[in-house]
VOFI-751671 format. One record per residue (C-alpha): residue number from 0; residue in one letter; x, y, z. Coordinates in pm, 1 decimal, always signed. Layout:
N
{num: NUM, residu: A, east: X, north: Y, up: Z} $
...
This chain:
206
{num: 0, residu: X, east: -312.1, north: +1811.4, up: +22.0} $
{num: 1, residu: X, east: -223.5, north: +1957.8, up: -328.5} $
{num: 2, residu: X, east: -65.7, north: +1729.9, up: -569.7} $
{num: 3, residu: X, east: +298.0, north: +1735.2, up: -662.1} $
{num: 4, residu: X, east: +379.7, north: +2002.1, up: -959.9} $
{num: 5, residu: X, east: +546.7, north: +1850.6, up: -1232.9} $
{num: 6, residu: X, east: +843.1, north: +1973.2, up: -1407.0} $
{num: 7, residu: X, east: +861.2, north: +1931.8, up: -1774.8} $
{num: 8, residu: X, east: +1135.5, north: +1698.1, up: -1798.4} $
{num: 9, residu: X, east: +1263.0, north: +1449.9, up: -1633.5} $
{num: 10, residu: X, east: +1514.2, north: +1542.1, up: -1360.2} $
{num: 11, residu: X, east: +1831.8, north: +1381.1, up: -1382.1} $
{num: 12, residu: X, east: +1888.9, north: +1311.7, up: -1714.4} $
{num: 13, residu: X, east: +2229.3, north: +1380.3, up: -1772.9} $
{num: 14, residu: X, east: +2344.0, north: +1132.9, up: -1538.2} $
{num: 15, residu: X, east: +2135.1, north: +854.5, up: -1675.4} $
{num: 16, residu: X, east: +2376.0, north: +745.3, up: -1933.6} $
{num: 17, residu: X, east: +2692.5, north: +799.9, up: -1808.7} $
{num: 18, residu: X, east: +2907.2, north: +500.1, up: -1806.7} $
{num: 19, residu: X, east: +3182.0, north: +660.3, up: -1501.1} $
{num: 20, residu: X, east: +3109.1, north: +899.4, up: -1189.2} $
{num: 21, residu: X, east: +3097.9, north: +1256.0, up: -1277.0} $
{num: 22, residu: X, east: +3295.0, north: +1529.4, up: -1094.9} $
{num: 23, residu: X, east: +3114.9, north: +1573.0, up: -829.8} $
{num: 24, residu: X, east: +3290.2, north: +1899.3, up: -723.3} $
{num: 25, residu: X, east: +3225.6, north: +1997.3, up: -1045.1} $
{num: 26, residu: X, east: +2876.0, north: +1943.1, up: -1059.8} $
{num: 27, residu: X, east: +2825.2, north: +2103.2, up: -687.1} $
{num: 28, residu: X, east: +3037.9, north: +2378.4, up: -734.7} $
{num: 29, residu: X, east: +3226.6, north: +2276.3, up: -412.5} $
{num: 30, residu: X, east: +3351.4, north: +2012.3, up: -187.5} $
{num: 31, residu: X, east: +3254.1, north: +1819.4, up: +83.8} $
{num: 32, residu: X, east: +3100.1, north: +1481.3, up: +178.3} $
{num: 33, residu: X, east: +2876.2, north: +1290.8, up: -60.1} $
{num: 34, residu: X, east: +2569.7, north: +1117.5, up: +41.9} $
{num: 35, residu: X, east: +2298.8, north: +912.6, up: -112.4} $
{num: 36, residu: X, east: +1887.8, north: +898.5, up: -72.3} $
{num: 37, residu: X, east: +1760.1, north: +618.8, up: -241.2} $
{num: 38, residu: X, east: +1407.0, north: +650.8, up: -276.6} $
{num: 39, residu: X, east: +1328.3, north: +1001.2, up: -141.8} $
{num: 40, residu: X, east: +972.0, north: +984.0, up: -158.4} $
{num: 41, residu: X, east: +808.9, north: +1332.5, up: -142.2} $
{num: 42, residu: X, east: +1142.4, north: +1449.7, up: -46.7} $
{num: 43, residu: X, east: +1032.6, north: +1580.5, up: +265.5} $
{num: 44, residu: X, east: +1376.9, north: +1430.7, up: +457.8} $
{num: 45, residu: X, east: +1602.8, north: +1492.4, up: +164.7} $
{num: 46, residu: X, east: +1480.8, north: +1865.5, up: +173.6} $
{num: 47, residu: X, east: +1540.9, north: +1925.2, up: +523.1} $
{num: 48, residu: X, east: +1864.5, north: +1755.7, up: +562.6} $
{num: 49, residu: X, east: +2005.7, north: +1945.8, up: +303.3} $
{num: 50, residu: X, east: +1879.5, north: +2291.6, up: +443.6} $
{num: 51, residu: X, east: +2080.4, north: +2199.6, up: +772.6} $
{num: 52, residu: X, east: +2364.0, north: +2060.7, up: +633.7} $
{num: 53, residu: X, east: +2436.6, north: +2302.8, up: +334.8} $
{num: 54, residu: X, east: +2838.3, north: +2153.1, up: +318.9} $
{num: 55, residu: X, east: +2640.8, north: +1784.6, up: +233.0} $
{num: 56, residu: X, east: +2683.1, north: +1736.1, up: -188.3} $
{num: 57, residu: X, east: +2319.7, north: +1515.6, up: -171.0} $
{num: 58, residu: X, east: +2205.3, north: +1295.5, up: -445.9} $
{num: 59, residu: X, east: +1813.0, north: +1173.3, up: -398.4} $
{num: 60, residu: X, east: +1700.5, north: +873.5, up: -607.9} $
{num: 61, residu: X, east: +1320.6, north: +869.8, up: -684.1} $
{num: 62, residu: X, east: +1153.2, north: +614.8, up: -985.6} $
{num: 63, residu: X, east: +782.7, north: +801.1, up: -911.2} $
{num: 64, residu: X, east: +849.3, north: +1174.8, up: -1132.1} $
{num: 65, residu: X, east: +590.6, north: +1321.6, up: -947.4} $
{num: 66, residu: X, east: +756.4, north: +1310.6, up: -666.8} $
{num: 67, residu: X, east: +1051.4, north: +1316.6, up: -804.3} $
{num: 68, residu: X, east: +1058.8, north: +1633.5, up: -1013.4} $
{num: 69, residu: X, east: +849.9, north: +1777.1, up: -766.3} $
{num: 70, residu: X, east: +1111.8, north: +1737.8, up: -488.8} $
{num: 71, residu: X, east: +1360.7, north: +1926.2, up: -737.2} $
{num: 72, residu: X, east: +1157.4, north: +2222.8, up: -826.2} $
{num: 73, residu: X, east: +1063.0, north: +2300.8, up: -442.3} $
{num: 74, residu: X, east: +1483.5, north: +2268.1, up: -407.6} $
{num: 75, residu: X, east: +1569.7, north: +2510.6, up: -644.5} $
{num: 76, residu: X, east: +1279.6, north: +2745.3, up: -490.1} $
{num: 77, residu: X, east: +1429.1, north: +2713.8, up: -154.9} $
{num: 78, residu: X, east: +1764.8, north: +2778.6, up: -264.5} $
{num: 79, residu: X, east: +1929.1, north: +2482.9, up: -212.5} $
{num: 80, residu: X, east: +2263.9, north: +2411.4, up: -390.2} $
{num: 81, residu: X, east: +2361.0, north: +2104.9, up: -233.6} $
{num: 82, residu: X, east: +2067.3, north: +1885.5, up: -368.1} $
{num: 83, residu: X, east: +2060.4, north: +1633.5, up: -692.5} $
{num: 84, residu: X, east: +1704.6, north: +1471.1, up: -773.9} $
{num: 85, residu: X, east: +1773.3, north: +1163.5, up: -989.3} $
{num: 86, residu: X, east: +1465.6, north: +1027.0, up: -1187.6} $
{num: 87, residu: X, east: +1560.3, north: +697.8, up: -1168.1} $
{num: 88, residu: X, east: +1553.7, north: +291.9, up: -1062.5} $
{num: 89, residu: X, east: +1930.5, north: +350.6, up: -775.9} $
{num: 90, residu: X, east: +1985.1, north: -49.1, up: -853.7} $
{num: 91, residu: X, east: +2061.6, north: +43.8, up: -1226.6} $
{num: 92, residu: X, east: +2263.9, north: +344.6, up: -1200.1} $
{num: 93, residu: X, east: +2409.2, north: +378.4, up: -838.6} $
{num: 94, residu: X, east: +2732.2, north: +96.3, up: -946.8} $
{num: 95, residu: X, east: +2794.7, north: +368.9, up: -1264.6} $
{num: 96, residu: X, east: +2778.1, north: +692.7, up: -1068.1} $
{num: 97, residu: X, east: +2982.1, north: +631.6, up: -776.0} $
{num: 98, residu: X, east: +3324.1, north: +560.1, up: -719.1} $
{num: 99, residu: X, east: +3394.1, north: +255.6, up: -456.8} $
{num: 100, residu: X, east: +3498.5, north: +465.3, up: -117.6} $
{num: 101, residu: X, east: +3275.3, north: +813.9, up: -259.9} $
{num: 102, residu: X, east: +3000.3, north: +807.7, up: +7.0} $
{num: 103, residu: X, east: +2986.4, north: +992.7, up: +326.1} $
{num: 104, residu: X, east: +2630.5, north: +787.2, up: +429.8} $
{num: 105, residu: X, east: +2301.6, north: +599.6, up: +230.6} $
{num: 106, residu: X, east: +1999.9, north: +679.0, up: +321.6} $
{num: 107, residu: X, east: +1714.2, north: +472.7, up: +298.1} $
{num: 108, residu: X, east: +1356.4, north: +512.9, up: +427.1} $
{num: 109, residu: X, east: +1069.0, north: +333.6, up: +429.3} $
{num: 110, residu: X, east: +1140.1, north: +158.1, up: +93.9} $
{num: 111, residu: X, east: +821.9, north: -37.8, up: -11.1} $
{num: 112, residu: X, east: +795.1, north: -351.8, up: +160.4} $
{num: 113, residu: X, east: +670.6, north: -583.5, up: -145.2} $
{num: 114, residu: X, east: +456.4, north: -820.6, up: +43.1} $
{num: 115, residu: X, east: +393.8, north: -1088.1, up: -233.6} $
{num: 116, residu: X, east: +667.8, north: -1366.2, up: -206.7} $
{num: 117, residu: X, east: +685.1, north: -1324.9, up: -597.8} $
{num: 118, residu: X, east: +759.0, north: -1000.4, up: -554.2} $
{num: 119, residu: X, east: +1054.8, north: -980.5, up: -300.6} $
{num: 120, residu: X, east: +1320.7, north: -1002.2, up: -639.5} $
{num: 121, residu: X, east: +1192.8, north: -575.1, up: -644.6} $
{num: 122, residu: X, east: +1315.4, north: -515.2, up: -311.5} $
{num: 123, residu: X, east: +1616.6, north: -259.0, up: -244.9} $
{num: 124, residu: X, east: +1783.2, north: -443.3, up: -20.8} $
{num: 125, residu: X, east: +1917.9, north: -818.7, up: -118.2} $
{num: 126, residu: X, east: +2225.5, north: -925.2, up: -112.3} $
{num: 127, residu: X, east: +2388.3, north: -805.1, up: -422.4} $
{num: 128, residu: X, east: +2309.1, north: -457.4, up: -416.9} $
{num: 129, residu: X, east: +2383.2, north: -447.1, up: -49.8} $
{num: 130, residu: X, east: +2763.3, north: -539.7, up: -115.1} $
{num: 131, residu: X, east: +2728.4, north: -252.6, up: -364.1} $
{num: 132, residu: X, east: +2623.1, north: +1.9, up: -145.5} $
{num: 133, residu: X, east: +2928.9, north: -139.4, up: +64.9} $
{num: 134, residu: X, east: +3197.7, north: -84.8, up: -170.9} $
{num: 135, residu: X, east: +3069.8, north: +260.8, up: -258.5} $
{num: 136, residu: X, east: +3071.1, north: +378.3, up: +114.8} $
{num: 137, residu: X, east: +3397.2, north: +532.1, up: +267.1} $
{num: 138, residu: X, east: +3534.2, north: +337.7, up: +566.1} $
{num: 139, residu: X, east: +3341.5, north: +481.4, up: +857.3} $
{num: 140, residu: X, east: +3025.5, north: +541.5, up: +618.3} $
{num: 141, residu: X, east: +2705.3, north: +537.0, up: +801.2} $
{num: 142, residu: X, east: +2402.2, north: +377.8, up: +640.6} $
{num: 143, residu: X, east: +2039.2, north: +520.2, up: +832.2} $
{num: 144, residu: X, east: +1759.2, north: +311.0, up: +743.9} $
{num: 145, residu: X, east: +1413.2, north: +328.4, up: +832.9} $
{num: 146, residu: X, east: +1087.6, north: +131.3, up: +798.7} $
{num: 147, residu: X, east: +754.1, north: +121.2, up: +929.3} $
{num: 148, residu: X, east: +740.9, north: -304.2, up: +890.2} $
{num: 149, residu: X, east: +892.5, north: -469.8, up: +1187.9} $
{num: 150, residu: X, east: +1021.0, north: -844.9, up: +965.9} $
{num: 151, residu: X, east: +1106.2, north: -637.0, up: +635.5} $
{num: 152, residu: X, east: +1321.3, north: -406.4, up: +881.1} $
{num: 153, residu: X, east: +1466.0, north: -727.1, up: +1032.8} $
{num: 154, residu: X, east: +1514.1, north: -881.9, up: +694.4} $
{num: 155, residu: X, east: +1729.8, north: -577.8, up: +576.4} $
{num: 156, residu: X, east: +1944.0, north: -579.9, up: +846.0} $
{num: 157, residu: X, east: +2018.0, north: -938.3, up: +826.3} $
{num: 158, residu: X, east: +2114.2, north: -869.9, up: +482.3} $
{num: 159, residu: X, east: +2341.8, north: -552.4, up: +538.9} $
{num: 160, residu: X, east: +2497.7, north: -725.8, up: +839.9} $
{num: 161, residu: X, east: +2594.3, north: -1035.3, up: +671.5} $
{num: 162, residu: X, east: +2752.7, north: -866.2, up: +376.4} $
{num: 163, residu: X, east: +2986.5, north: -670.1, up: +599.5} $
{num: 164, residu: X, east: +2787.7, north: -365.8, up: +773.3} $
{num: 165, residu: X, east: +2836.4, north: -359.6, up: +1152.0} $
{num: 166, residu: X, east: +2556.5, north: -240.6, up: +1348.4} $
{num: 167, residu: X, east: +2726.6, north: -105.3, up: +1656.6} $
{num: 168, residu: X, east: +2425.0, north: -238.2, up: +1891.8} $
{num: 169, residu: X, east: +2475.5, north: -571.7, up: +1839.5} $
{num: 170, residu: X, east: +2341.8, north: -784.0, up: +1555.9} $
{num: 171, residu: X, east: +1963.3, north: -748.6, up: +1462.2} $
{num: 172, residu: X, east: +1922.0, north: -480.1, up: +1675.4} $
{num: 173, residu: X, east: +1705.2, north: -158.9, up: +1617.2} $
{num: 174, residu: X, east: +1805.9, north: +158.5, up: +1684.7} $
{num: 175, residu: X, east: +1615.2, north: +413.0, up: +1899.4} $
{num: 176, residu: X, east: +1457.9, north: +720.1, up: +1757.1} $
{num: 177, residu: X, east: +1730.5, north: +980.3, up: +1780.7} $
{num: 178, residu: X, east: +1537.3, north: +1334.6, up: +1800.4} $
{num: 179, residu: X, east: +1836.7, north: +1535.1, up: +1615.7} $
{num: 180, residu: X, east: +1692.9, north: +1283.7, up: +1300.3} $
{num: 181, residu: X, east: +1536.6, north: +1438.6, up: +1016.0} $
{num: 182, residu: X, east: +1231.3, north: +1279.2, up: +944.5} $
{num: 183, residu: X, east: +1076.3, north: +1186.0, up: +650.0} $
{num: 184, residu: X, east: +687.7, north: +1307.2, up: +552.3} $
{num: 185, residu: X, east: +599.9, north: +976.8, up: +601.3} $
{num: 186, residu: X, east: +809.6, north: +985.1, up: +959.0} $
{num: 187, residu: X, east: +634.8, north: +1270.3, up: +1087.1} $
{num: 188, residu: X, east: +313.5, north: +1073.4, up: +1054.0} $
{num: 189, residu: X, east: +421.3, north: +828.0, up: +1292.5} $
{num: 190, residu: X, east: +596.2, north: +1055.6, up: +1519.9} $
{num: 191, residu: X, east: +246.1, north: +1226.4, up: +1577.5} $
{num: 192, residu: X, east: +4.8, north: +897.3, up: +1605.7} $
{num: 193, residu: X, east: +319.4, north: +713.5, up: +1791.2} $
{num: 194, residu: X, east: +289.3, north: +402.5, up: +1542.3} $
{num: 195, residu: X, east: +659.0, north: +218.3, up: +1577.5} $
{num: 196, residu: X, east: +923.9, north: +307.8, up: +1353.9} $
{num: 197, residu: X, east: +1246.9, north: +38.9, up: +1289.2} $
{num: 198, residu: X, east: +1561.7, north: +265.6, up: +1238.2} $
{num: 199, residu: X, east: +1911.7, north: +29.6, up: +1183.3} $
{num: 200, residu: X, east: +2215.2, north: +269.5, up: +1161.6} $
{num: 201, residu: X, east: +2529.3, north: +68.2, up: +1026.2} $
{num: 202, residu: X, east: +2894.5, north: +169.4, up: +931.9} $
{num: 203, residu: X, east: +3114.7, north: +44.9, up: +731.0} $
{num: 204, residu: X, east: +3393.5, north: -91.2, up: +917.1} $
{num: 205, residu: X, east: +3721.9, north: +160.7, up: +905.6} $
């Protein structure tokens, strides 16, 4: 597998500092529902999505550049105009760029699981960045998240439920694979060897 290409520069950059959301339609060119990756890995899902839903405005967060600025360039060679690659740690600039009520759906997959107790502090999902996520969804916001470790998946929705997500399956419940899903590049792995997947899809009460 070739490595990622790297852009020069980070990608990004001239949200990084910004101390109130931006115009989105402004920035996109157009309207239309706003949604959120946070950690989009290789990019292989945020890619995708955004080639079948071309009226999504799609902002991917991604800390690694490779992958990062890698997933930008191969947007802007497919043609996409609906995708923003942000270069960036989502917990320290998600509350800036988004207005409370702005999001259409969050997307999170297969965020790394930490597994040193010392280390949980680093993970995505605790409870004060979960009520953030909250407030920034619209009412009747859908959060998809995905993981490939059965207690971390249980963990996070504990979490998201007890800040105020409903899960529409009943609490702690997983939901089953949905084949109209884009999947990740690390989801296609498992779809082929058939190792589990733990999906939660949440709304935001309306």
């Amino acid at each position: 597998m070739a490595r990622p290409r790297l852009l020069p520069d980070p990608v990004g950059l001239k949200f990084m500092n910004l101390e109130a959301p931006p115009d989105w339609d402004a920035e996109f060119g157009f309207p239309g529902p706003l949604e959120l990756e946070i950690g989009s890995g290789a990019g292989g899902h945020a890619l995708e999505y955004c080639r079948r839903n071309p009226q999504v405005r799609y902002v991917a967060f991604e800390w690694r550049k490779k992958y990062a600025r890698d997933t930008q360039a191969r947007g802007e060679k497919m043609g996409l105009k609906n995708l923003r690659v942000l270069e960036a740690d989502a917990r320290a600039v998600v509350p800036r760029l988004f207005a409370a009520g702005s999001l259409a759906a969050i997307h999170l997959q297969f965020p790394d699981p930490w597994w040193k107790r010392a280390h949980f502090k680093r993970a995505i999902i605790l409870p004060d960045f979960a009520r953030v996520l909250l407030d920034k969804l619209a009412p009747g916001g859908r959060f998809d998240m995905r993981t490939d470790v059965e207690d971390r998946g249980h963990a996070m929705l504990s979490i998201l439920e007890e800040v105020g997500f409903l899960n529409p399956l009943g609490q702690g419940v997983f939901h089953p694979y949905d084949p109209e899903e884009v999947p990740s590049t690390r989801e296609r792995r498992y779809l082929q060897s058939g190792e589990p997947v733990y999906r939660g899809r949440l709304v935001k009460p309306g």
